[in-house]
C-alpha positions as CSV (number, residue, x, y, z in Angstrom):
1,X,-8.0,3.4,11.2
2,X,-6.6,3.7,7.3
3,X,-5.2,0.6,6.1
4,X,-2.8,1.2,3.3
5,X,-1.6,-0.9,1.0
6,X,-0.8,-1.7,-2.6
7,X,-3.5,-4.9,-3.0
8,X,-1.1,-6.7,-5.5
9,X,1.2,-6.7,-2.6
10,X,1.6,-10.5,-0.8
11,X,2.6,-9.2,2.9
12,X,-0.5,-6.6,2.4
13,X,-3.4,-9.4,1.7
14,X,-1.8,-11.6,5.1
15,X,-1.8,-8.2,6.5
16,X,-5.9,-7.7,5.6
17,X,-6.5,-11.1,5.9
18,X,-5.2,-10.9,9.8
19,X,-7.2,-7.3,10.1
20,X,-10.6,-9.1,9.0
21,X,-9.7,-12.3,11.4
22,X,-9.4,-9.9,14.2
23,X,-12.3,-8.5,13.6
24,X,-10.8,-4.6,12.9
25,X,-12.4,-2.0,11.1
26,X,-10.2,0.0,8.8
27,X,-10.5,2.1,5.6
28,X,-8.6,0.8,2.9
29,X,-6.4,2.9,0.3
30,X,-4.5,1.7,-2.2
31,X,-1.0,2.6,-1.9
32,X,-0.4,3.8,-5.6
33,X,-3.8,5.1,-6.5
34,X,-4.0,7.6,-3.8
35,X,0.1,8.2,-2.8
36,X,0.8,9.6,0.6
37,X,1.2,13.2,0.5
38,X,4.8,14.9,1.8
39,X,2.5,16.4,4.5
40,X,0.6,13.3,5.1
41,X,4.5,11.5,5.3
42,X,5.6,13.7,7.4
43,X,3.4,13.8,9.9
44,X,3.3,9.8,10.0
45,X,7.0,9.9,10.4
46,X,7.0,12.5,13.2
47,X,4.1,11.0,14.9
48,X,5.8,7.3,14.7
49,X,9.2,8.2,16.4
50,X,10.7,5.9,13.8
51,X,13.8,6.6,11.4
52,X,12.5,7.8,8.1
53,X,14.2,5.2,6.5
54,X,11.8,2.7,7.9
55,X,9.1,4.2,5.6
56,X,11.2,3.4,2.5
57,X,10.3,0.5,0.6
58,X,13.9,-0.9,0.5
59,X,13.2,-4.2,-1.5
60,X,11.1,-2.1,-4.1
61,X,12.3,-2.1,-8.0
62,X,12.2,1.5,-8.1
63,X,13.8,2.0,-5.0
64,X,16.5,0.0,-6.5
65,X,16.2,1.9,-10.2
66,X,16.7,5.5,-8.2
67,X,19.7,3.9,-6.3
68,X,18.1,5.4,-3.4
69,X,20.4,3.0,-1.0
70,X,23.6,5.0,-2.1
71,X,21.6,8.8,-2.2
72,X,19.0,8.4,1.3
73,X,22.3,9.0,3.3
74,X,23.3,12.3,1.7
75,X,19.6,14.1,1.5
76,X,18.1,16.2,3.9
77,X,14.9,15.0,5.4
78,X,13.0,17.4,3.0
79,X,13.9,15.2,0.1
80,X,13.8,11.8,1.4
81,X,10.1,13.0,2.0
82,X,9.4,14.8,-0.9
83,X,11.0,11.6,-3.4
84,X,8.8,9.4,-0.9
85,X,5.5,11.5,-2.2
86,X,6.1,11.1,-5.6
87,X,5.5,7.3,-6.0
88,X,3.3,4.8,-3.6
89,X,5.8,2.2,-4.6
90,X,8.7,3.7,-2.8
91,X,6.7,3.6,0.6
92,X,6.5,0.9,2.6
93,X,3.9,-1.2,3.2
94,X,1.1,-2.1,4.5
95,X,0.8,1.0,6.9
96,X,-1.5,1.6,10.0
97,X,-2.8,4.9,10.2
98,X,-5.0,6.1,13.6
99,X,-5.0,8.6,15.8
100,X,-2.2,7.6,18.4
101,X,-0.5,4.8,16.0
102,X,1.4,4.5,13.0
103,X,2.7,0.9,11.6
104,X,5.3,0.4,9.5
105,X,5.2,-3.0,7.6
106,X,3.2,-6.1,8.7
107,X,4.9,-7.5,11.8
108,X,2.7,-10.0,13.5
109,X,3.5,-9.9,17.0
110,X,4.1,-6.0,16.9
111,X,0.4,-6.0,15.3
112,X,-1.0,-8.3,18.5
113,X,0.7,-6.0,20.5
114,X,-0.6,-2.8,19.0
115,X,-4.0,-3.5,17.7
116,X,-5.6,-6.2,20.0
């Protein structure tokens, strides 16, 4: 399982810290040093069966700086993905990555449900 996540990031260490008091093994990648490919997005997003939106780090600076809340509604799925790949800090985070799962922020209960 890939654990990604920007380390600076507060809801990413309560999300490692909860991984290591459960006892999970994961891979860790940092968010900004190794930035989700579009092919690597897109497949997440497919896989998840959640709105691509979701994988948009809303509360981010430079999601604010791009005014991506006015333009996401007018692009194509293409470029939502393809301005997602060019910056780890416009994805949201942390993420789950395995084979059958893909998480989406840290959510507590959804991770009990999930991952225990």
């Amino acid at each position: 399982m890939q654990f990604i996540c920007y380390p600076k990031c507060s809801t990413c260490q309560k999300a490692k810290k909860w991984l290591d008091e459960h006892n999970l093994k994961y891979v860790e990648r940092h968010i900004v040093n190794d930035n989700p490919t579009y092919e690597e997005l897109n497949q997440w997003y497919k896989k998840s069966g959640l709105p691509l939106k979701r994988f948009f780090n809303t509360s981010g600076n430079l999601y604010k700086e791009l005014q991506l809340k006015d333009k996401l509604p007018t692009m194509t799925e293409d470029e939502q993905l393809t301005i997602l790949a060019t910056n780890g800090m416009l994805v949201k985070r942390p993420l789950i990555i395995d084979d059958n799962l893909i998480l989406v922020g840290f959510k507590e209960e959804e991770w009990i449900e999930k991952l225990l």
